[in-house]
Residue, then its C-alpha position, 0 to 999 in steps of 0.5 A: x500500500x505504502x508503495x503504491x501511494x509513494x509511485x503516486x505522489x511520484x506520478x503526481x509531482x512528475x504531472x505537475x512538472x512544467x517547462x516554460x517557453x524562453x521569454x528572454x527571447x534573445x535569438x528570437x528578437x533579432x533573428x525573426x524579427x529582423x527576417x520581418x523588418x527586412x521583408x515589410x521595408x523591402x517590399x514597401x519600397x519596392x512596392x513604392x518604386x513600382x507605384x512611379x511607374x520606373x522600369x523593371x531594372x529600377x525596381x530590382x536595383x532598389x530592392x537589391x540597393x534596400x536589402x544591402x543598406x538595410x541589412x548593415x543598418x540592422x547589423x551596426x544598429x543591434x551591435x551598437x544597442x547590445x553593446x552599450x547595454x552590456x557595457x551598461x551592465x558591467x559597470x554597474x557589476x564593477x559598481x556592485x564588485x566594489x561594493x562587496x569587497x569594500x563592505x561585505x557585511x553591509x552587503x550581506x545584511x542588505x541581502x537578508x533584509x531583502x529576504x525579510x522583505x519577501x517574507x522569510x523570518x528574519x534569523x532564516x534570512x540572515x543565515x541564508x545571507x551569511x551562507x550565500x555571502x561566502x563565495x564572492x563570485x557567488x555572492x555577487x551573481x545573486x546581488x545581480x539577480x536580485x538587485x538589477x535583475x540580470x545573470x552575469x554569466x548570460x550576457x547577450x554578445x553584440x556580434x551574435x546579436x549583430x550577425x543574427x540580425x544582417x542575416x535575417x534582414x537579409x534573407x527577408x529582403x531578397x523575398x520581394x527581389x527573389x522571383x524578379x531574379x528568377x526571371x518574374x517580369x512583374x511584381x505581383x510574384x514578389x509581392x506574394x511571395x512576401x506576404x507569404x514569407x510574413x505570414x510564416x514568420x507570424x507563425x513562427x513568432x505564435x510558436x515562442x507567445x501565447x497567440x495561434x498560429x493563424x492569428x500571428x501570422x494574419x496579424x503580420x501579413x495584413x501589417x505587412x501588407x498594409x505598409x506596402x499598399x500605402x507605399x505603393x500609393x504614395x510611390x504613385x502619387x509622386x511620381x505622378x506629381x514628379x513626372 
């Protein structure tokens, strides 16, 4: 009976086992998002080249202009951000470094009232505290997590971040310009491929949130959409009022 009762509670702790999904999202952001960013601003300005009634040659050079421009601006754009961040972050680890070599003790109780804060009794809290406190390295991770909420050893790389966003921009960019290369002479086959390629990504992105597939996807294809019928009427405007 005993055993029949333990394999159950077993059974019960194993059900209510869960996993969640990676909501740091940092391959996601630019990796998908910029496979979005480069197909939704490629094909609008392709889409608003076309509407001025320029030749085909014209159309493909803006769009393999757009990609080219598009993909290095991503890439030093998301170097640049992650990198001022994470320079951010380790000086304020050299600050809470300092900190914790300097006054120890202070650190330490100022760790245990954080504990008290969140409930824990006041003697549990400064025994945690104390234990916690002996490594130095480990001491200073905590004090990270808890006071600026941030893993020291998982800080995101500028040229990961850099490389992932030229390549995703880049490879949605060429959707729009991919079926004029392959010999398409108008510019209904890229528009729909396009599209195609932002209700995939969408879909991609419902993977990683709470929304359905369909949803996400819809979602980006009408915005996508959207910016290119508007580009498209405003490339017509102009060059109607240019020419």
């Amino acid at each position: 009976m005993a055993i029949i009762e333990t394999e159950a509670t077993l059974h019960e702790a194993h059900r209510d086992n869960h996993t969640h999904r990676d909501v740091n999202g940092g391959w996601l952001r630019p990796a998908v998002f910029g496979a979005m960013d480069g197909l939704v601003s490629n094909l609008a300005l392709m889409t608003g080249v076309a509407g001025g009634s320029v030749s085909q040659h014209t159309v493909v050079l803006s769009g393999l202009a757009g990609l080219a421009a598009g993909a290095f601006s991503m890439a030093a754009g998301e170097y640049t951000s992650v990198a001022s961040q994470r320079e951010l972050v380790e000086a304020e680890l050299d600050v809470e470094r300092r900190q914790l070599r300097k006054h120890p003790k202070d650190e330490e109780a100022e760790l245990a009232a954080l504990y008290e804060s969140r409930g824990v009794e006041p003697g549990l809290a400064r025994e945690v505290a104390r234990q916690l406190s002996k490594d130095p390295e480990q001491a200073l991770e905590i004090h990270a997590r808890e006071e600026l909420g941030i893993d020291p050893g998982d800080l995101p790389s500028p040229t990961v971040a850099a490389v992932s966003s030229f390549g995703s921009f880049a490879l949605g960019a060429l959707m729009p310009v991919l079926p004029y290369l392959l010999g398409a002479s108008s510019m209904w086959p890229a528009v729909m491929l396009a599209l195609l390629g932002l209700f995939l990504c969408g879909a991609v992105v419902a993977k990683v949130t709470a929304r359905t597939w369909w949803y996400s996807g819809l979602r980006q294809l009408f915005l996508g959409g959207g910016a290119a019928g508007v580009t498209y009427a405003l490339g017509t405007l102009f060059g109607t009022a240019v020419g």
